[in-house]
C-alpha positions as a printed Julia matrix, in Angstrom:
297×3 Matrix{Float64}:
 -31.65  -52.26   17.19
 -33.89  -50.67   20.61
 -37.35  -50.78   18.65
 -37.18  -54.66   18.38
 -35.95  -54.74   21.87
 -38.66  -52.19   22.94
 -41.75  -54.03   20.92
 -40.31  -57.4    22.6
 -40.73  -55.67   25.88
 -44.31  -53.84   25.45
 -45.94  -57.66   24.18
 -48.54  -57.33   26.66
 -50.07  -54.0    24.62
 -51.8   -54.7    21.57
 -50.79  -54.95   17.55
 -51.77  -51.71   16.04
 -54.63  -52.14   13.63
 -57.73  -49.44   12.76
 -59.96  -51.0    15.89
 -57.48  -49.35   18.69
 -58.21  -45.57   19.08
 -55.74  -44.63   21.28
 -52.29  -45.23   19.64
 -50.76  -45.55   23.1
 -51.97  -48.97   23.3
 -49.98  -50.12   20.38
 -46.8   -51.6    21.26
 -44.67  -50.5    18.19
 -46.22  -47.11   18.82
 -44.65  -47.32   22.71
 -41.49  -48.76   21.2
 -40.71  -46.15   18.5
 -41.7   -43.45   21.22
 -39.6   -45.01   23.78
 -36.31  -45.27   21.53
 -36.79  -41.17   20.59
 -35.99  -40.91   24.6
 -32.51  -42.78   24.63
 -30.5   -40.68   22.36
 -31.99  -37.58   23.72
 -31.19  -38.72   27.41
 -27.39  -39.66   25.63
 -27.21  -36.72   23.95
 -28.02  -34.13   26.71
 -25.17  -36.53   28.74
 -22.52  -35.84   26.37
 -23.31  -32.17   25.82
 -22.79  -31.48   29.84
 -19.61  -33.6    30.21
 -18.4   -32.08   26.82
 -19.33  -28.43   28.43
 -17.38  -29.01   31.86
 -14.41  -30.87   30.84
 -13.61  -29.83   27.46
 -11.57  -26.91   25.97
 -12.63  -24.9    22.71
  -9.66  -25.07   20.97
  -6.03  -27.79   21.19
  -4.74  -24.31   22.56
  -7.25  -23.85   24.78
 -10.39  -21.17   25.36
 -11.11  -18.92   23.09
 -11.36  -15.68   25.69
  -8.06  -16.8    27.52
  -6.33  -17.43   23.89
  -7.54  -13.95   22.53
  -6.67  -12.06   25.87
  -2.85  -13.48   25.23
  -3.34  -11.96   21.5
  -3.52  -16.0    20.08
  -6.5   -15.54   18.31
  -7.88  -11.97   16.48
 -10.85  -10.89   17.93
 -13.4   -10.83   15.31
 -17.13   -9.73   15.67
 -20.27  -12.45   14.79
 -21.2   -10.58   12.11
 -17.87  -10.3    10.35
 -16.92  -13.52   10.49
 -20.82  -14.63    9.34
 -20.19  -11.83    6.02
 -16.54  -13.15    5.25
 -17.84  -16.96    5.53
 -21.06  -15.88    3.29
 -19.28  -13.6     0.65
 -16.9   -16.59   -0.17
 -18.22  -18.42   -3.59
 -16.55  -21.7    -2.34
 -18.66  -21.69    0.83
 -21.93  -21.66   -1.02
 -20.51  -24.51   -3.88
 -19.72  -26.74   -0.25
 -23.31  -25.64    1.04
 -24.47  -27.22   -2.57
 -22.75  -30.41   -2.46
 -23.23  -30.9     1.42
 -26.65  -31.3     0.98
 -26.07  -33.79   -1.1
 -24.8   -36.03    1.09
 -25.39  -35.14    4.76
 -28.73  -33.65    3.13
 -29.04  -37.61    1.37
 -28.22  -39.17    4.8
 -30.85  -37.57    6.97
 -33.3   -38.26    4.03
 -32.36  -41.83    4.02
 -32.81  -42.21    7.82
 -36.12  -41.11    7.61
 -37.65  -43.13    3.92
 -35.46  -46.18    4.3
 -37.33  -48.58    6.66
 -40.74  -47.28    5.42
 -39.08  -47.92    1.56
 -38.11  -51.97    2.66
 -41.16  -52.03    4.44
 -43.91  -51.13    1.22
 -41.51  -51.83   -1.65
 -39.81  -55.61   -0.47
 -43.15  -56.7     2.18
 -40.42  -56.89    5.56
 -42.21  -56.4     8.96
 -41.54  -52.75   10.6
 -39.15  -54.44   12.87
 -37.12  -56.17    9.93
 -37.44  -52.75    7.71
 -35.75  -51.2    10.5
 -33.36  -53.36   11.14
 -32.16  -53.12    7.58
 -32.62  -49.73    7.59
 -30.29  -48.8    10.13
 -26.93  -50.47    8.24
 -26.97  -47.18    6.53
 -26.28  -45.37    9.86
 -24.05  -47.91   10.9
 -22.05  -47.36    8.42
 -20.98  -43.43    9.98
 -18.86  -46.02   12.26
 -15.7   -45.47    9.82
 -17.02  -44.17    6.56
 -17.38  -40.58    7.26
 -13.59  -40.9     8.46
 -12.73  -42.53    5.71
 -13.48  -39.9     3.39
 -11.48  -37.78    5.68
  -8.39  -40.0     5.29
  -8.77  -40.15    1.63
  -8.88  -36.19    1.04
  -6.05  -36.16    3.25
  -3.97  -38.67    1.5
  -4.94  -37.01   -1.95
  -3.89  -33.76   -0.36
  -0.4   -34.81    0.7
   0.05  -35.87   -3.12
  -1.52  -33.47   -5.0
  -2.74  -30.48   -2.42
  -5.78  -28.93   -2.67
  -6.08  -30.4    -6.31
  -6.33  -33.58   -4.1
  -8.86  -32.85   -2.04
 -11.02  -31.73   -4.75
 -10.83  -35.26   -6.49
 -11.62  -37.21   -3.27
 -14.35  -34.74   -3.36
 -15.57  -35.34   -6.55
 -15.52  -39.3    -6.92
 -16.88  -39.58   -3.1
 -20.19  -37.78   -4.65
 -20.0   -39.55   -8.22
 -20.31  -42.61   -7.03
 -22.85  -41.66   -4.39
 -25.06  -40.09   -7.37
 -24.42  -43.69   -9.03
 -25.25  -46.46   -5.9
 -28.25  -44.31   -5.57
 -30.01  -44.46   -9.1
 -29.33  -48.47   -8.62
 -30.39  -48.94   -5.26
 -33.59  -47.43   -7.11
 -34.01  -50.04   -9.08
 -33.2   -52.69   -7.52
 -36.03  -55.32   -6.65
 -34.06  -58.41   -4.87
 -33.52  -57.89   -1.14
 -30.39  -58.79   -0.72
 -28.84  -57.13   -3.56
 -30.49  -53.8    -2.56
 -29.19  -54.37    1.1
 -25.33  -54.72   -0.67
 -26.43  -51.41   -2.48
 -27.17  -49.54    0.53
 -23.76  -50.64    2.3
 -22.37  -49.18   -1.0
 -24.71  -45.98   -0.88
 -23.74  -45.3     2.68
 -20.45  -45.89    2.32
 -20.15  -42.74   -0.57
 -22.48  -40.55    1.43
 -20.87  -40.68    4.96
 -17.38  -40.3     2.62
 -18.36  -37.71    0.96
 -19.4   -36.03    3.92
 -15.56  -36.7     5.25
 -14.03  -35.24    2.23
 -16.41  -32.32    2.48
 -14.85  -31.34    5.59
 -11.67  -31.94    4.48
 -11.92  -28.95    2.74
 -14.06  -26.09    4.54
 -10.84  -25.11    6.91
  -8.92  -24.08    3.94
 -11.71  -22.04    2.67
 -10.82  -18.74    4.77
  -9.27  -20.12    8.03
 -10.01  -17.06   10.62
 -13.6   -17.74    9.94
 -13.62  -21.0     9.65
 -16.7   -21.5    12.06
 -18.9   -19.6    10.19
 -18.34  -21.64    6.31
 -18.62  -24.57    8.97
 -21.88  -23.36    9.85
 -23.22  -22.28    6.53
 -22.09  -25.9     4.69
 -23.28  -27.43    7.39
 -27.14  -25.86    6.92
 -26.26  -26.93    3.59
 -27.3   -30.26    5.25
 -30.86  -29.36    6.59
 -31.61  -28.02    3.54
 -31.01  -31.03    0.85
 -32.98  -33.26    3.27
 -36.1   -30.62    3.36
 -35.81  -30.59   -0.41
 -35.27  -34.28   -1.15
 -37.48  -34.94    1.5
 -40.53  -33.1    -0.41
 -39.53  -35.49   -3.28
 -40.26  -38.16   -1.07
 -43.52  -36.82   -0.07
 -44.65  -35.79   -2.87
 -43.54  -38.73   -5.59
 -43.4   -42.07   -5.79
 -39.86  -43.55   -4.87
 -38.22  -44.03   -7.93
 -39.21  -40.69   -9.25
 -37.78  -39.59   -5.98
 -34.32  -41.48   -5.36
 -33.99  -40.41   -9.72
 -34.03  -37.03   -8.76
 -32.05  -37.6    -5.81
 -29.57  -39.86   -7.74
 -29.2   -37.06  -10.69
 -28.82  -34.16   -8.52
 -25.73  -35.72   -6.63
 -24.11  -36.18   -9.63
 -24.9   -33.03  -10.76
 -23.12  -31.55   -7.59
 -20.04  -33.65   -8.31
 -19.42  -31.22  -11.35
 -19.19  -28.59   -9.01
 -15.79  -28.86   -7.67
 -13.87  -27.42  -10.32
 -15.47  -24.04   -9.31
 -14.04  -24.1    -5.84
 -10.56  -22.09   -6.22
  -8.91  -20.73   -2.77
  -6.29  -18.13   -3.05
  -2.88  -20.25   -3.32
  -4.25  -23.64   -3.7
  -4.56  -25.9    -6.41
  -7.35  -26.36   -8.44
  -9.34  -29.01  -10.17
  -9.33  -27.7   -13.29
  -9.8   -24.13  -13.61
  -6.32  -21.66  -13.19
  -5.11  -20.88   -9.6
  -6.24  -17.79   -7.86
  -2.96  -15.51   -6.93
  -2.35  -14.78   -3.98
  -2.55  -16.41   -0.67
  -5.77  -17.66    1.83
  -5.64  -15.55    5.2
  -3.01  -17.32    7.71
  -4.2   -18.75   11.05
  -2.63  -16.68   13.81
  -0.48  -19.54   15.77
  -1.07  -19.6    19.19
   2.01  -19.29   21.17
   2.36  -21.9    24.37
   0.15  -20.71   27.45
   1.44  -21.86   30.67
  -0.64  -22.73   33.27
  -0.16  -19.9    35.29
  -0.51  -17.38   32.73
  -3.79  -18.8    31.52
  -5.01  -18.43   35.52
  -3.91  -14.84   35.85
């Protein structure tokens, strides 16, 4: 939405073509630079206000909850080893790069894809292109909402099938979004595509606190790197093949990862298909109520 706004302000520069030298004459080159500086300006914002008026926890700060024994004091390293010695984080770090690793592989190929593959000016490409962020609006909670509604029915079993059809059908919208060659169908594709990714990415989260809640920040962590990773990888795909080579291997290897699920067993939870571990997952130490003058002393 900024880089038409941007390219509508710069119209005094020139149209990039292979005469200009200096790409700082180009208005879409301004335009595109310009719009990197808004969410950076937001972002830094955010971070400060979030810094100075925000607490770590419901309960509160992590040093004043631990010095009133409400959370165990556990080393960096510990909690990194418990988080990476669990098979269920590394099975999450697998099938969150299939979808927040999709997404950020999307964001970059999509308006570039409408642009060479359906002839749409930059500005049009982009415009299209950016439904698929849009779409984070209520998507990636609604995958949230669905795991949790499974998981009131059926527990962790629940969770697991949320889990499962969120990528399926991801794996699915993406080897038909490939080929599809009418613009407007391929746009309804993408609201489809985005839909499953951003869910997926809900219900994916829906199940890391379970996982081994004292160290729940570190599997956080790891899954999300899991992220990063699956757009480096897809992302060579995209560099190095043509796109429907690309979104096929894409496409295939999201489904692939939806077959993972039944692997991920936590101690006293219900699984997909293979038996239940005995035992129990590590409790959360409950915080007790901190009164105000307590947490000041």
């Amino acid at each position: 939405a900024l880089f038409p706004l941007f390219k509508a302000i710069y119209t005094d520069d020139e149209n990039c073509d292979e005469s200009i030298d200096d790409d700082l004459r180009c208005a879409s080159e301004k335009s595109w630079r310009t719009v990197c500086v808004i969410p950076a300006v937001v972002t830094m914002c955010t971070a400060l206000w979030i810094i100075w008026n925000s607490d770590d926890a419901p309960k509160g700060n992590y040093y004043e909850m631990k010095v009133h024994g409400a959370m165990p004091a556990i080393s960096a390293a510990n909690s990194f080893r418990e988080g990476a010695y669990n098979m269920n984080t590394w099975v999450l770090f697998v099938q969150y790069a299939c979808c927040f690793g999709v997404e950020l592989t999307m964001n970059n190929a999509a308006a570039l894809y409408f642009k060479e593959e359906f002839g749409q000016s930059t500005e049009s490409a982009a415009a299209i292109a950016s439904i698929f962020g849009w779409m984070n609006l209520f998507a990636r909670g609604l995958g949230g909402f669905l795991s949790d509604k499974m998981s009131a029915k059926m527990g962790m079993k629940g969770r697991l099938i949320a889990q499962t059809v969120c990528l399926f059908f991801e794996g699915v919208m993406v080897l038909v979004f490939a080929t599809t060659t009418n613009l407007g169908v391929a746009i309804f594709v993408l609201v489809l595509f985005s839909t499953f990714v951003q869910a997926a990415e809900g219900s994916s989260y829906g199940i890391v606190p379970y996982v081994n809640p004292p160290v729940t920040g570190s599997i956080a962590g790891i899954v999300g790197a899991g992220g990063n990773s699956g757009a480096v990888a897809f992302g060579m795909c995209f560099r190095e093949l043509d796109y429907k080579e690309a979104f096929a291997i894409m496409g295939f290897f999201i489904l692939g990862s939806s077959l993972l699920s039944p692997l991920i067993r936590i101690p006293g939870q219900s699984t997909l298909l293979l038996p239940e571990l005995k035992g129990s997952a590590p409790e959360v130490i409950q915080a007790p109520d901190v009164e105000a003058a307590e947490a000041d002393a």
